[in-house]
N, C-alpha and C positions, 0 to 999 in steps of 0.2 A: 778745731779739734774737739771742743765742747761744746759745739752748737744742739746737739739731741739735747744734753742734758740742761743748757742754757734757757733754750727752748722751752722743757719742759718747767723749769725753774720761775720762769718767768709766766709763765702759764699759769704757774698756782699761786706769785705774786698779785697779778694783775687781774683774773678771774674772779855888815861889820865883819870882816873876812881876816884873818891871820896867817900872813904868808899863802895869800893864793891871790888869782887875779881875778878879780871880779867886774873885768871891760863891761862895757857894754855890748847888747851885738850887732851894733851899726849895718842892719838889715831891715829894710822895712818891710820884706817880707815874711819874716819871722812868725809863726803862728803863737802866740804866746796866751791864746785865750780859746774857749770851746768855737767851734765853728756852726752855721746854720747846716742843718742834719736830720732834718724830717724823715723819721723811717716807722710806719705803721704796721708795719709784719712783721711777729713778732718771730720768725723765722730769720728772716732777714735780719733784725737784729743781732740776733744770735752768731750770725754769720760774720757781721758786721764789729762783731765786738770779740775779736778773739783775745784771753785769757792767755797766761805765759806759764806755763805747768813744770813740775820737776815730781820725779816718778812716773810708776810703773802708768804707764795708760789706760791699761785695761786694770787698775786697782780698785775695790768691790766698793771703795768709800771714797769720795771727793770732798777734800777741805778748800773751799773758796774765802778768798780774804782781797777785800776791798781796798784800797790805801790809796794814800797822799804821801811825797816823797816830803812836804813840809812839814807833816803833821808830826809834831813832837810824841804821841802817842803809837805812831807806825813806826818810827824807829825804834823807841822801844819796845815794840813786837819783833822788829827785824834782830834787834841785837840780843834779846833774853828768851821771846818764846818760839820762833819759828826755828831755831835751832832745835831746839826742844822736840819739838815736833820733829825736825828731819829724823834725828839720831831714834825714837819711839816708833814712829810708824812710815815714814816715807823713803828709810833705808830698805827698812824689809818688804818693801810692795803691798803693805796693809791698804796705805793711805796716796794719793793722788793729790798735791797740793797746786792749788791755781791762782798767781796772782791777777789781781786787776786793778786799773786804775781808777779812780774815783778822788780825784782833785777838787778841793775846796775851795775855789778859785775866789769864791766873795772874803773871804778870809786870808786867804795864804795866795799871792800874788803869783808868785814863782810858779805853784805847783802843776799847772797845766805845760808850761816848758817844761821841767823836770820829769813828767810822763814822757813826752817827747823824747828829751833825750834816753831815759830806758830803751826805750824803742828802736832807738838809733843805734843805742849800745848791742839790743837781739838784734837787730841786722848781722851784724857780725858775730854772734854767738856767745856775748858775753851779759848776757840779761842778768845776772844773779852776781855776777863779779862789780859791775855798776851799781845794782841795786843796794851793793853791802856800803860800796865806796861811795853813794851820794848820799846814803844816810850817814856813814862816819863822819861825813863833814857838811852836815843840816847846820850845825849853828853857823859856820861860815858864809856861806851861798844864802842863809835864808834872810839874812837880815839886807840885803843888796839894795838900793834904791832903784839900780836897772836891774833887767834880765840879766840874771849871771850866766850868761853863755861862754865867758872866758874860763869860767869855773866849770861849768860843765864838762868843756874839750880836754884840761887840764884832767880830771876825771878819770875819762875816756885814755889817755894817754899815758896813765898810773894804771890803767888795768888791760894794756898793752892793745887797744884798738887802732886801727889807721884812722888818723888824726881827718887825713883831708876827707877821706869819706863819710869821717862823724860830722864835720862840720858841714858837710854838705845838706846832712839829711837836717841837723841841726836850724840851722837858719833859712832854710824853706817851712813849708809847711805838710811837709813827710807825717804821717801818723797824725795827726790832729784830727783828721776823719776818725779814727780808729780810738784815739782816746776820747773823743767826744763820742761816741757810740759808748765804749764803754761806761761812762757817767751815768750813757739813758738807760741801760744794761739794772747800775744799780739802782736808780732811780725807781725803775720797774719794780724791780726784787727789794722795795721801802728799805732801802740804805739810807742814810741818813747823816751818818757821819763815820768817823773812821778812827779806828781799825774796826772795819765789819767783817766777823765770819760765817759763815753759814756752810754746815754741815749735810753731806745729803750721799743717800747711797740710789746714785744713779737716778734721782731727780725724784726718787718714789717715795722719800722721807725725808724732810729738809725741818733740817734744826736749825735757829738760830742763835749761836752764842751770847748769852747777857751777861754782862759783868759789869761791876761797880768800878775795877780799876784793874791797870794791866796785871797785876800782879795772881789776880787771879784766872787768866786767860788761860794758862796752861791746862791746868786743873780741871776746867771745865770742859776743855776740849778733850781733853781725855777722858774725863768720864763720857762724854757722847762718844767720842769715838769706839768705847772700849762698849758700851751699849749696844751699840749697832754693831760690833761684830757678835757680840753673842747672841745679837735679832739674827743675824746671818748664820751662826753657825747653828740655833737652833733649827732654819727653817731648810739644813743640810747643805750649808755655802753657796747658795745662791744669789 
């Protein structure tokens, strides 16, 4: 659904559980790591890497945010500033917010399953309802010695999804193409680490958000965000 603007984007880049069950997932086919994914067009990437958006579609301003479902620093994006943002600009259709995956996988074990499971969870329509509920319980799941896949479905089953169809997509290799694409996605667009955001009004001014620590993430999104509408509303809302 953001493949033009992906495209474009990329273009001017590169140019210890408590009360939960943390099984193992006695699958050995379980995709729990990036997959081999050579994709040189960077069209095709684009394509290849689709983003999970909330707002208007057609909204004049795109906020893209890069995450790891381990990464202690994307939760606290998910719990204090991306609300922040919905209620400021993505209630009212100013702004277009698109998550994407970008798992730290040499670092944080889990985090390539727990894109997965997102995934599994937008199968069925509930991408942002998981997204809240496997970050509320990051310290649980993240410290696991296996794949917390028992934690995951348990998840999935607290934000009312069909159980057998999560785990189905779960313990294959469902989305692994798709979240390993999105990695090369950030990779392209020099992400680096996470929470990365990058601001851009339809691919034709692309900000990148700097900040020293989360607490100033909001603040600064707003003022780019509030920048660029007045770039916009100067040039007659275009």
């Amino acid at each position: 659904m953001n493949g033009k603007i992906i495209a474009l984007l990329v273009g001017l880049a590169v140019l210890a559980a408590v009360g939960l069950n943390l099984r193992s997932a006695g699958s050995a086919d379980m995709a729990v790591a990036p997959i081999d994914l050579e994709i040189n067009d960077m069209s095709e990437l684009a394509d290849r890497a689709p983003g999970i958006h909330v707002g208007d579609e057609n909204a004049p301003i795109t906020i893209l945010e890069f995450a790891d479902f381990q990464c202690p620093g994307c939760m606290a994006f998910a719990g204090t500033v991306k609300p922040q943002v919905d209620v400021a600009f993505v209630e009212s259709g100013a702004v277009k917010f698109v998550f994407y995956d970008f798992p730290l996988t040499s670092i944080h074990p889990h985090a390539f399953l727990a894109a997965r499971a997102g995934r599994c969870a937008d199968e069925q329509g509930a991408f942002w309802e998981y997204h809240d509920e496997i970050f509320r319980n990051q310290s649980a799941w993240s410290f696991s010695a296996a794949p917390p896949s028992g934690a995951f479905e348990d998840y999935a089953a607290q934000v009312g999804l069909d159980q057998g169809d999560f785990r189905s997509c779960l313990r294959g290799d469902r989305y692994a193409d798709v979240v390993t694409a999105n990695m090369q996605l950030g990779q392209g667009l020099g992400v680096t680490g996470t929470p990365s955001v990058l601001i851009t009004r339809g691919g034709r001014d692309v900000r990148r958000v700097e900040i020293s620590s989360i607490g100033e993430m909001y603040p600064e999104i707003q003022r780019i965000v509030q920048e660029l509408q007045a770039e916009i509303e100067a040039e007659g809302g275009s």
